[in-house]
N, CA, C and O atoms as a MOPAC input file, in Angstrom:
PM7 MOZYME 1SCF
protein

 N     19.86800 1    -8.06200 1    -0.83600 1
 C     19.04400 1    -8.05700 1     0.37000 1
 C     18.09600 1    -6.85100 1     0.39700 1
 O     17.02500 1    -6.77700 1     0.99800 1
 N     18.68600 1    -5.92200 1    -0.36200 1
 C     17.16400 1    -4.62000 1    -0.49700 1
 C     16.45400 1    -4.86600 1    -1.18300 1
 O     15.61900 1    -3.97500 1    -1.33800 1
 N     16.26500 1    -6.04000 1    -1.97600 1
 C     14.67400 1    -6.77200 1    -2.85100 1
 C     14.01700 1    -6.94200 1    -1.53600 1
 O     13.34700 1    -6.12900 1    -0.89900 1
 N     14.38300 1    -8.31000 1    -1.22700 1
 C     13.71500 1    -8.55700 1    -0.06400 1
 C     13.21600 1    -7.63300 1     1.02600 1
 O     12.16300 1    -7.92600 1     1.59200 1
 N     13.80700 1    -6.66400 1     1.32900 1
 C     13.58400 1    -5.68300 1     2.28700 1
 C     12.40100 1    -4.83400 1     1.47600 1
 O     11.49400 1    -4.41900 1     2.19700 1
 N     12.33500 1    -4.60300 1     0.38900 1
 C     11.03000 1    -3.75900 1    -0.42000 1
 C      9.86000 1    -4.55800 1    -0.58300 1
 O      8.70500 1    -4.13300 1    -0.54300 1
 N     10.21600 1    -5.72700 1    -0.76700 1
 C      9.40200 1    -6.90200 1    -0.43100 1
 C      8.67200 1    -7.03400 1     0.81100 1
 O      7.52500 1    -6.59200 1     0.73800 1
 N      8.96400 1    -7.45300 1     1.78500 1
 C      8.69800 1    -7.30200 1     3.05000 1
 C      7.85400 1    -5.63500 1     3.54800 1
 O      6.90200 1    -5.63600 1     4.32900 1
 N      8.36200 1    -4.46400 1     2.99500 1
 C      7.78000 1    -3.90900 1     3.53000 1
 C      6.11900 1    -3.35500 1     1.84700 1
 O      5.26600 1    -2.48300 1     1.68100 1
 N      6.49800 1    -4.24900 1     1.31900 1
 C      5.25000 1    -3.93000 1    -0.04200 1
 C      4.39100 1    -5.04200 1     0.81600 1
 O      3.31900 1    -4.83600 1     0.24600 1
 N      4.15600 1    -5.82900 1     1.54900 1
 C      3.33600 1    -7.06200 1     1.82600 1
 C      3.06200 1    -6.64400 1     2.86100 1
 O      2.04600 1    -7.22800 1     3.23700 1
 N      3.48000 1    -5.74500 1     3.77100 1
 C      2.86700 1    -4.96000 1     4.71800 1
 C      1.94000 1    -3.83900 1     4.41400 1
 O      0.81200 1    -3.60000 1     4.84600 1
 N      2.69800 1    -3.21000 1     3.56000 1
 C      1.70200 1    -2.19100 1     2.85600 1
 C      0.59600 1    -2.92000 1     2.05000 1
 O     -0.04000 1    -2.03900 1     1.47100 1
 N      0.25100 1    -3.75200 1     1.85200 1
 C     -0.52100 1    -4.29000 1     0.71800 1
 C     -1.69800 1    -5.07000 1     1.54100 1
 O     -2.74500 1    -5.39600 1     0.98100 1
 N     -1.37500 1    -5.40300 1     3.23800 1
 C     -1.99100 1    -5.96700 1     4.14100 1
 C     -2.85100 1    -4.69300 1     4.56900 1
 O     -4.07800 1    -4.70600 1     4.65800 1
 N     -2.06000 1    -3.62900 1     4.81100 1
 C     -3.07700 1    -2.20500 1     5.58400 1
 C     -3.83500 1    -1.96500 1     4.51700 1
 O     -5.04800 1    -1.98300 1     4.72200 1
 N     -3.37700 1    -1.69300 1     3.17600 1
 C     -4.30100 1    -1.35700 1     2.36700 1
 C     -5.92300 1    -2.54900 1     2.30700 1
 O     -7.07200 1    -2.11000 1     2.28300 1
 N     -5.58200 1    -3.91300 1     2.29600 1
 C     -6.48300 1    -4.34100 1     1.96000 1
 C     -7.65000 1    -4.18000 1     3.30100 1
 O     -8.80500 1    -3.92400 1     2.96000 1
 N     -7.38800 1    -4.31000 1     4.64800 1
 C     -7.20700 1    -3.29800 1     5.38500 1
 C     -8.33000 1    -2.06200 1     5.57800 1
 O     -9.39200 1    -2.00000 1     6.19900 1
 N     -7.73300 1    -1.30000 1     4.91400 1
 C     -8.37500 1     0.00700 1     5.19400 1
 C     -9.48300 1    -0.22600 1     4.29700 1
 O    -10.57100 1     0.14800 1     4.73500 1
 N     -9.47100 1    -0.91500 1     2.79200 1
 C    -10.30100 1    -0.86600 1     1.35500 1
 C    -11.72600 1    -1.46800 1     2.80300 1
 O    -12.73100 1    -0.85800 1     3.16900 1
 N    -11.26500 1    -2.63800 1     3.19700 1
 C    -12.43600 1    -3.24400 1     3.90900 1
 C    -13.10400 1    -2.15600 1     4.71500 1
 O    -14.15100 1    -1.63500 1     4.32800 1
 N    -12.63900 1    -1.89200 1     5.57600 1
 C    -12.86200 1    -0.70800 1     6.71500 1
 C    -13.93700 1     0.15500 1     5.45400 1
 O    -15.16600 1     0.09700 1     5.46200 1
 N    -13.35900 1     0.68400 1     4.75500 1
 C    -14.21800 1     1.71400 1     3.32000 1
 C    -15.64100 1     0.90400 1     3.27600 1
 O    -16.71800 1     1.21800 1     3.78200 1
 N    -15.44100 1     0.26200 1     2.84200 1
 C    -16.73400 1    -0.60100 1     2.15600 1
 C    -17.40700 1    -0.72400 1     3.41000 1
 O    -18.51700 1    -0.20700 1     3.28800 1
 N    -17.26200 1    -1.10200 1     4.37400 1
 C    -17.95400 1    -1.22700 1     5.39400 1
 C    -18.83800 1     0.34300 1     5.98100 1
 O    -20.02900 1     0.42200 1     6.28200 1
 N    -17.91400 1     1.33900 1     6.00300 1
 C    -18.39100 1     2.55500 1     6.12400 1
 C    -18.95600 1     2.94900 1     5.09000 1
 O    -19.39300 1     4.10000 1     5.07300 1
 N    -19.08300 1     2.20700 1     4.09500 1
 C    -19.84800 1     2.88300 1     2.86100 1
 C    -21.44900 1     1.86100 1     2.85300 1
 O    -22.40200 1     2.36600 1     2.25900 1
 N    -21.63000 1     0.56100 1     3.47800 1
 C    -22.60900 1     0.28200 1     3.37500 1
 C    -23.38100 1     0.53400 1     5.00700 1
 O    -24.55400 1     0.19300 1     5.16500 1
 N    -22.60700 1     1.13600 1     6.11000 1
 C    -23.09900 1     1.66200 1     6.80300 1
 C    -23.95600 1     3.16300 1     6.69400 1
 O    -25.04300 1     3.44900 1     7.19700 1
 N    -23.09300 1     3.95600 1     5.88800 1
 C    -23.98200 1     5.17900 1     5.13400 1
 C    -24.92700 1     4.55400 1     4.50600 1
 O    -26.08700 1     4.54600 1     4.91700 1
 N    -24.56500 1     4.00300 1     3.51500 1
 C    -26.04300 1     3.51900 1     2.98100 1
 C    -27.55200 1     3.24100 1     3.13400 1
 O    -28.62400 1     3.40200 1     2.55100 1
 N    -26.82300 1     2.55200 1     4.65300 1
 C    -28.08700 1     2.15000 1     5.68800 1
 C    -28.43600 1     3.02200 1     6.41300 1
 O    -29.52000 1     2.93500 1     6.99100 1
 N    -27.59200 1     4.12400 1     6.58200 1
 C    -28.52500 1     5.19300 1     7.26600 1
 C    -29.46000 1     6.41400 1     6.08400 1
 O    -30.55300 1     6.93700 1     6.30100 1
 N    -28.66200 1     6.56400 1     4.98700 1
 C    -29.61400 1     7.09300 1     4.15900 1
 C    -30.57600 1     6.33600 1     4.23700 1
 O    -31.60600 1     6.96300 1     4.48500 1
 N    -30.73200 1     5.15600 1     4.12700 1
 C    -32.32600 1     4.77300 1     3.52400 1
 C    -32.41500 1     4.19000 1     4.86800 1
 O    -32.31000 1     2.96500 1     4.81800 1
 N    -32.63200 1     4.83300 1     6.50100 1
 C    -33.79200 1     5.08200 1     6.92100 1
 C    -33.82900 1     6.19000 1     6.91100 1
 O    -35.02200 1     6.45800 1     6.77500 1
 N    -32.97000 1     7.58000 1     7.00200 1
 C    -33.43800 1     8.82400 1     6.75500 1
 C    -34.79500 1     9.30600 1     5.49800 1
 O    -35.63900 1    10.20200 1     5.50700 1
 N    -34.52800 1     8.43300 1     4.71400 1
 C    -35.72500 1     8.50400 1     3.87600 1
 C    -36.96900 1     8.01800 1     3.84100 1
 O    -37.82400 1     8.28300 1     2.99500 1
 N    -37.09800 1     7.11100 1     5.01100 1
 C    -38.19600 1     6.42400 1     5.09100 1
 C    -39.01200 1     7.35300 1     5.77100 1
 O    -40.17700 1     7.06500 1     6.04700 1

């Protein structure tokens, strides 16, 4: 029963991570977009 239990909590962890990766990318093409109007 402690597979399952490492299990359960790796598929949680693996949910925030994918998660946060999104959240990243999103804040990274939001910088993006503000560099290039700062440069305009």
């Amino acid at each position: 029963m402690n597979l399952l239990r490492l299990v359960w909590v790796y598929d949680k962890y693996a949910v925030l991570f994918r998660l946060l990766s999104r959240a990243g990318s999103l804040l990274q093409g939001i910088a993006f977009q503000l560099t290039k109007l700062n440069q305009l």
